[in-house]
N, C-alpha and C positions, 0 to 999 in steps of 0.2 A: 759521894758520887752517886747521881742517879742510876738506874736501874730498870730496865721493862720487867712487867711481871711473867713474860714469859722465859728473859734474862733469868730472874729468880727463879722461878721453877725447874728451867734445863741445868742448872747450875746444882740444885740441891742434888737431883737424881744424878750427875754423876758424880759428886762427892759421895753418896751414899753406896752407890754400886762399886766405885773403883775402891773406896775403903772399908775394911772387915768393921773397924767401930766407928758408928756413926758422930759426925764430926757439924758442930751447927753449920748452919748455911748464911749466917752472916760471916764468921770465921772464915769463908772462902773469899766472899763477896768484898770485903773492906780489903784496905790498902793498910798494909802493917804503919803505925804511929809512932812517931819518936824517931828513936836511935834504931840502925839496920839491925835483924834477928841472926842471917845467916847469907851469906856469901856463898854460890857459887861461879864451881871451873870446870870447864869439859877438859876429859884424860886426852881426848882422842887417839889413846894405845888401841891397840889390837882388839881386847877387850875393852871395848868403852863404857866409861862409866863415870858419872855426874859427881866432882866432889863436894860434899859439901861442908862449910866451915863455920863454927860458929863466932857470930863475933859478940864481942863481950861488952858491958856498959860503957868501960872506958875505951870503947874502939878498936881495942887489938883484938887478935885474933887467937882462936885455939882449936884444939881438935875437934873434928863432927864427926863422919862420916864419908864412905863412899859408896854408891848405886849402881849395880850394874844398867845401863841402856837396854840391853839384850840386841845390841847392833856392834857396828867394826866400827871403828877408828882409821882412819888414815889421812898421810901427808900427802901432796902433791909434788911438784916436780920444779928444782928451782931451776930456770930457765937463763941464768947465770953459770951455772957450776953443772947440771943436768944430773945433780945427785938430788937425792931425800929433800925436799927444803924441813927449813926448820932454823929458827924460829920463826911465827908465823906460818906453820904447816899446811892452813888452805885457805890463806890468803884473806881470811876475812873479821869484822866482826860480829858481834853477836851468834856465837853457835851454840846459845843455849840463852833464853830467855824464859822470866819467871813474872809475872802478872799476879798480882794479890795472891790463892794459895796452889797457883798453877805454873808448870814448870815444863818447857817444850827443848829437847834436846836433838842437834842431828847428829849422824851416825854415818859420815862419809863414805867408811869402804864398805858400806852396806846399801847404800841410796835410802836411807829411811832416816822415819823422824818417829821418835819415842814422845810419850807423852806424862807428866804425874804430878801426883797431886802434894800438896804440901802438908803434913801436920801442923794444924793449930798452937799445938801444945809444944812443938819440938820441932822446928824446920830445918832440921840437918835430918830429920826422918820424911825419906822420898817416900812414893807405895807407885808402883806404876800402873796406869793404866793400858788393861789389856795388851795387843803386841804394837809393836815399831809396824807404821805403815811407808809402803811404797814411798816416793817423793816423783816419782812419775818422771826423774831423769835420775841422771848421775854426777853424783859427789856433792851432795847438798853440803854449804858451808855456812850459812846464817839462817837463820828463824826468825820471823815477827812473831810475835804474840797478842792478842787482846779478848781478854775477860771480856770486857762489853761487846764486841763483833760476835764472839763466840767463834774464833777462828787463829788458826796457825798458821803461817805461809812460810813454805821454803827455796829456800833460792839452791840452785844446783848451778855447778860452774864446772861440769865435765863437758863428755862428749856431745851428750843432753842436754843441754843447760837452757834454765828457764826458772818461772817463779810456779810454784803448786801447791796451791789452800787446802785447809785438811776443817773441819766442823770440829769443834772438842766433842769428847762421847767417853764414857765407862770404858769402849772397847778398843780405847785407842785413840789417834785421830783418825778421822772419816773423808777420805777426798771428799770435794764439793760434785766432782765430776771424773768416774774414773777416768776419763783418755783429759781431762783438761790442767792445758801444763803451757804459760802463756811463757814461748819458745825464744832465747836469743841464740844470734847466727853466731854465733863466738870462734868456730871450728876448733876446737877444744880436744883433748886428748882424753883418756882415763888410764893413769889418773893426771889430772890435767898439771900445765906448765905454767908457772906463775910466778911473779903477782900480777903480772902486765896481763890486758886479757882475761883479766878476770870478776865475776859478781862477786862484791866487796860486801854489801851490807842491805838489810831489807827489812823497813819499820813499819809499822803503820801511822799514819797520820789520824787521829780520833776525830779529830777537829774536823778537815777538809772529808775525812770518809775517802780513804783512799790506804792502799799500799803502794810505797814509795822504796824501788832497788836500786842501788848504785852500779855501774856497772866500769871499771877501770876502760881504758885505752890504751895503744901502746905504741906511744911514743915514734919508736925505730922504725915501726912500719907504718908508719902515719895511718894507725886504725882508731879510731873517735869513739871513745867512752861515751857511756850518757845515763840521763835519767829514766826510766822507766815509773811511771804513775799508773796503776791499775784501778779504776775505781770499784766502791765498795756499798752494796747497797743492798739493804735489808739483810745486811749477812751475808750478800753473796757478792762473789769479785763478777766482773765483767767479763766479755768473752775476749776483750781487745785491752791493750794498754797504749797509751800516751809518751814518744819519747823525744826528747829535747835534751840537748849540749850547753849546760850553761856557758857561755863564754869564758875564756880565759883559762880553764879547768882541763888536764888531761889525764891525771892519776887519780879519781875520784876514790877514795875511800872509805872509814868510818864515819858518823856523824852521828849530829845530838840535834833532836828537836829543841826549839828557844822557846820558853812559854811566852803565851800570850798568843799563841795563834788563835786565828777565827775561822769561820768556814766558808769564808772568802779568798785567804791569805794567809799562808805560814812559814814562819822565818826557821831555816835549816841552816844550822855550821857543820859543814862538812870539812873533812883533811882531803888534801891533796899531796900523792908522794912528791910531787916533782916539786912543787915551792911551799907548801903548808899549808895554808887554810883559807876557805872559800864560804862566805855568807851567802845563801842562795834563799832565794824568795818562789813558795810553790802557790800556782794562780788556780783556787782550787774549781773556778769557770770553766778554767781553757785545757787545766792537768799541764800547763807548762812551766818548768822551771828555768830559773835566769838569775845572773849572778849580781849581786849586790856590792859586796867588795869584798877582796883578797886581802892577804897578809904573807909577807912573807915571812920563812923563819932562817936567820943569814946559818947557822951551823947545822940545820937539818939531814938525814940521811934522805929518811923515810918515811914523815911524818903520816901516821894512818888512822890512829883512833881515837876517839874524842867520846866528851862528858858535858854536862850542864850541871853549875853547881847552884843551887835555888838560895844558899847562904850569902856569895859574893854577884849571884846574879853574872857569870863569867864562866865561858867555856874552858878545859881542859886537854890538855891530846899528847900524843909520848909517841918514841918512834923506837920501832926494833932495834935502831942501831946505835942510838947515841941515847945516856941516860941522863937524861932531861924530863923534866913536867913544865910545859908551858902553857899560857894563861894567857887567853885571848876574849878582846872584846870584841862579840859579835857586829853588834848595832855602828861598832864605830870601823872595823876591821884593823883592830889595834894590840899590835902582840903588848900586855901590859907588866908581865916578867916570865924572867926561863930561870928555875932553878936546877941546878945539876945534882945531882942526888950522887951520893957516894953508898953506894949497892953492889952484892957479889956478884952477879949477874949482870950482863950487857944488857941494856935498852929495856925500853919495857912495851906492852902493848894492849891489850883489853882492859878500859877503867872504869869505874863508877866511882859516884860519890853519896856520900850521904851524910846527913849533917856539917860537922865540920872536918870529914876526913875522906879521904882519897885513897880508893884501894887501885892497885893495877899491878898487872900479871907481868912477871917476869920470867921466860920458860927458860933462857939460858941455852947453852948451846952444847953439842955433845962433850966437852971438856968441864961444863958444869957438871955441880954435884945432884941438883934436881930444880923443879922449877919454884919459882917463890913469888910472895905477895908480898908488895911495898906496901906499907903501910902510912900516909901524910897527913899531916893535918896543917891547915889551913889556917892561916895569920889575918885573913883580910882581905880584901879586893886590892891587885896589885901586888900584894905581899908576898916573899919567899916562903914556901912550906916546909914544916922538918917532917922527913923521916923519923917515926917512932916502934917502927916494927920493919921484922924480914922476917916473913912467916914462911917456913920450908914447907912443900905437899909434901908426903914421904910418901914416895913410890913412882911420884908423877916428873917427868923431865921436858926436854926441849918441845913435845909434840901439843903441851897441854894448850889450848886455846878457849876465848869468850872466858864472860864473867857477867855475872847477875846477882841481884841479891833482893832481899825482902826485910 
């Protein structure tokens, strides 16, 4: 992957500062090759803290480590029951994203985002940089990240609720703008009531040069989710963002960039709770999005979080409630199999993939014994996957949320 050389230079100086032994500066810069090093999952307990796991050549997985955040953890509010939610505790994915040897975590009942860097030699060894900054609202639940932008953005889905950039630096992340914090009217509580009503997920687009947040709707009160497009230029977000209702779409939730975008035009497989999954086309001219085609999925609860597997060239996505892995083709909007997984744990939710295996988090529910990692692997385009692992966190249960790996 290219590189600016002032890319390269800001990059070396804060692997150098945030780490005591210095660590080269390609090692930060490259994208880890082959098979994944290390997996992580945010605790989001009280004491929050990054775990990280290592995964092994044959794909399974084993013990790493865990990092304190030096931020809180907290669930939200299930607006169903108006207890604790959990699983799924704040509603969203990605709350913790890792970039070649960069690692950005939020910290909910803190309103902050933690920032660290990754060892070369050891990637279940965090070092963090400087302190957890502001997020400029309240209850941040997802993070973008990118190495090349040189930037982190958090979505906050409280009372506060909005998206807020942060510059990477030694001393943390760095707002772009202290008071700037590009606001949704959500009318939100802290800690907020959810999943309906609330920021689900927040990527950046490399290609269009844009941050792309999803944001739920809610159904009962006929209130309209949407897209938010922020654009992103020389590094820096804009003072306004772009937002549009793809059609047909009212639960917006997780999604996976489809490669092959341009920076014209980029193909987005989102889930949707209410029917499953929605192909959306982002117009990187106009910052608007529109829907391309739907899928339904006929036994779904909740369908929320999704993958892209670059093996079967096919998207992935799991729902809190029913334990299932289903297999969607974007291009055609075509469910192509749902295999039911037989796991101690109900449903599953945050996934990635890498090679030919399927990792996703199963947090389980206060009657579980703690929360665990399916582990799949992958038959084929179209094909049923086996389960090969059920990796227990020890310590970690229903609140654990996100997953990333390197």
């Amino acid at each position: 992957m290219h590189h600016s050389s002032s890319t390269f230079v800001y990059l070396l100086s804060l692997v150098c500062c945030c780490v005591a032994v210095s660590i080269p500066t390609e090692a930060l810069l490259r994208r880890h090759s082959g098979g994944a090093k290390a997996l992580y999952v945010l605790s989001n307990q009280a004491k929050n803290a990054v775990v990280a796991i290592k995964v092994n050549a044959d794909g399974t997985l084993s013990k790493g480590s865990m990092t304190a955040t030096g931020g809180v953890g907290m669930s939200g509010i299930n607006g169903m029951t108006n207890m604790t939610a959990g699983p799924d505790g704040i509603f969203s994915q990605s709350a913790l994203r890792a970039d070649g040897n960069i690692l950005a975590a939020v910290n909910p009942g803190s309103n902050s985002l933690s920032l660290f860097t990754i060892s070369s030699s050891d990637p279940t060894k965090l070092t963090m940089c400087g302190s957890p900054a502001s997020t400029l609202g309240d209850f941040p639940n997802t993070v973008a990240l990118s190495a090349k932008l040189g930037l982190a953005c958090a979505g906050n889905t409280g009372a506060k609720a909005g998206v807020s950039c942060f510059k990477l630096s030694s001393r943390g992340p760095v707002s772009v703008s202290k008071s700037q914090i590009t606001t949704f009217d959500l009318g939100q509580s802290n800690p907020p009531v959810g999943p309906l009503n609330s920021v689900s997920h927040a990527i950046f687009d490399e290609a269009a040069g844009s941050l792309v947040t999803f944001v739920k709707g809610d159904p009962p009160t006929n209130k309209t989710g949407f897209v938010s497009v922020l654009p992103i230029k020389n590094g820096k977000p804009a003072t306004t963002d772009v937002r549009s209702t793809p059609a047909g779409t009212a639960v917006l939730f997780g999604v996976a960039l489809v490669p092959g975008s341009s920076a014209k035009k980029s193909t987005i497989l989102a889930t949707d709770a209410a029917f499953g999954t929605a192909t959306l086309s982002l117009d990187a001219t106009t910052n608007q999005v529109s829907t391309v085609n739907t899928a339904t999925i006929a036994d779904q609860v909740a369908t929320c979080w999704a993958t892209f597997s670059s093996v079967t060239k096919t998207s992935f996505v799991t729902d809190v409630a029913v334990s299932h892995l289903v297999e969607v083709d974007p291009a055609a909007g075509k469910i192509l199999q749902s295999t039911s997984v037989d796991i101690t744990n109900v449903g599953m939710i945050d996934l990635v993939t890498k090679g030919k295996f399927i990792y996703a988090l199963s947090p389980g529910n206060q009657s579980a014994s703690g929360a665990t990692v399916v582990v799949m692997k992958m038959n084929g385009t179209g094909k049923k996957v086996n389960v090969v692992q059920q990796f227990v966190i020890d310590g970690v249960g229903m609140s654990a949320q996100g997953m990333t790996m390197v």
